[in-house]
N, C-alpha and C positions, 0 to 999 in steps of 0.2 A: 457588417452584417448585424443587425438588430436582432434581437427574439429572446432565447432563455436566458432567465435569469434568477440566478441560485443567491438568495437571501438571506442575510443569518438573523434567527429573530432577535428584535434588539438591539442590532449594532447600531442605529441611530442614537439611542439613549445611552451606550456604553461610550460611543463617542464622545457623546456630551460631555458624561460623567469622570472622563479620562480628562478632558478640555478644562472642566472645571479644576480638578484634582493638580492642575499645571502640567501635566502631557503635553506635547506639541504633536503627538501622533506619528511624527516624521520613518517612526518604524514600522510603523501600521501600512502605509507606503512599500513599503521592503516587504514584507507578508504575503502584501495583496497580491504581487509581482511573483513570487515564489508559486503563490499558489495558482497564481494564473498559469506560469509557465509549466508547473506542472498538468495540469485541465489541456492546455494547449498541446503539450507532448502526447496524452493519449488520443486526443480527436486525431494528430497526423495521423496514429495507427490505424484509424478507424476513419480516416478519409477517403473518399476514391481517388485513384490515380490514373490518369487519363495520360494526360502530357507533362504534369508534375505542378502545375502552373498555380492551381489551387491551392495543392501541398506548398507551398511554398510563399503564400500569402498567410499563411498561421502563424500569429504573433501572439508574444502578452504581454500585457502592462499593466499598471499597478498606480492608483491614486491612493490619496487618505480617506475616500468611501468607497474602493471598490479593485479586485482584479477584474479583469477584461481580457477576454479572448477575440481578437479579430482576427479576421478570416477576408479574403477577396479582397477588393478595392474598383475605385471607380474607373479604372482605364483597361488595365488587363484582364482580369477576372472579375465582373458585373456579374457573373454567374453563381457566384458562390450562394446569395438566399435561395436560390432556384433548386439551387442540387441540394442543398439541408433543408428546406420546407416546403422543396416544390412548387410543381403548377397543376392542376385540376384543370384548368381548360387545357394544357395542353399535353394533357397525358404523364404528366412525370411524376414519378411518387415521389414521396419525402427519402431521404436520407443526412438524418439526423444525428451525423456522428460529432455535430461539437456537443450539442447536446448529452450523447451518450460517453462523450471524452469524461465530462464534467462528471458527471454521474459516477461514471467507473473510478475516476480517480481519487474519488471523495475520501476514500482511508487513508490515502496520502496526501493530504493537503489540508484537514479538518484540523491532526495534530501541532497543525503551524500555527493555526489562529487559538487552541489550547493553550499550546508553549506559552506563545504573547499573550493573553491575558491572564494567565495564570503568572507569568514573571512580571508584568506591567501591575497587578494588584499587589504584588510582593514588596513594588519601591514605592506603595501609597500608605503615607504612614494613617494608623490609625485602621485599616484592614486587617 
């Protein structure tokens, strides 16, 4: 499922600037994942559950630019954009609950990307 997407300003440049500094970022990885998996744990609460099917399509994962919440898939549940951004032709209003997972869970998961860069400046000599 495509759509929101929560940015932290900067992290392009911060990357860099860790890249330069001799980081490999390989923890930044590990972060993204924690903080996705938590985003991802509150949208289930805030999922509809019909026949579980959906529920049950909520994952996370974690690259070196980015956690990622997906949701549905292309065989079993194709429905999943439909039920979080809806259809206007066809009557269905939005329910936006990865989006609102994300949101809500932001005090838990903001402190993770602090930690790491606050302990990642600590082993850059010269900071």
């Amino acid at each position: 499922m495509t759509g929101a997407v929560h940015e932290v300003a900067g992290g392009r440049q911060l990357r860099k600037t860790l890249r330069e500094a001799g980081e490999d970022l390989s923890d930044l990885k590990d972060v993204h994942k924690q903080a996705a998996t938590l985003a991802a744990n509150r949208s289930k609460q805030l999922a509809p559950e019909r026949s579980g099917r959906l529920l049950a399509t909520i994952r996370a994962a974690g690259t070196k630019t980015a956690g990622i919440v997906r949701i549905g898939n292309n065989t079993r549940v194709p429905y999943a954009p439909v039920v979080h951004w809806g259809w206007a032709a066809h009557h269905i209003a939005p329910n936006p609950f990865a989006s609102k997972g994300a949101q809500q869970s932001e005090s838990t998961w903001l402190p993770l990307y602090e930690r790491y860069i606050g302990n990642t400046l600590n082993k850059i000599e010269g900071i």
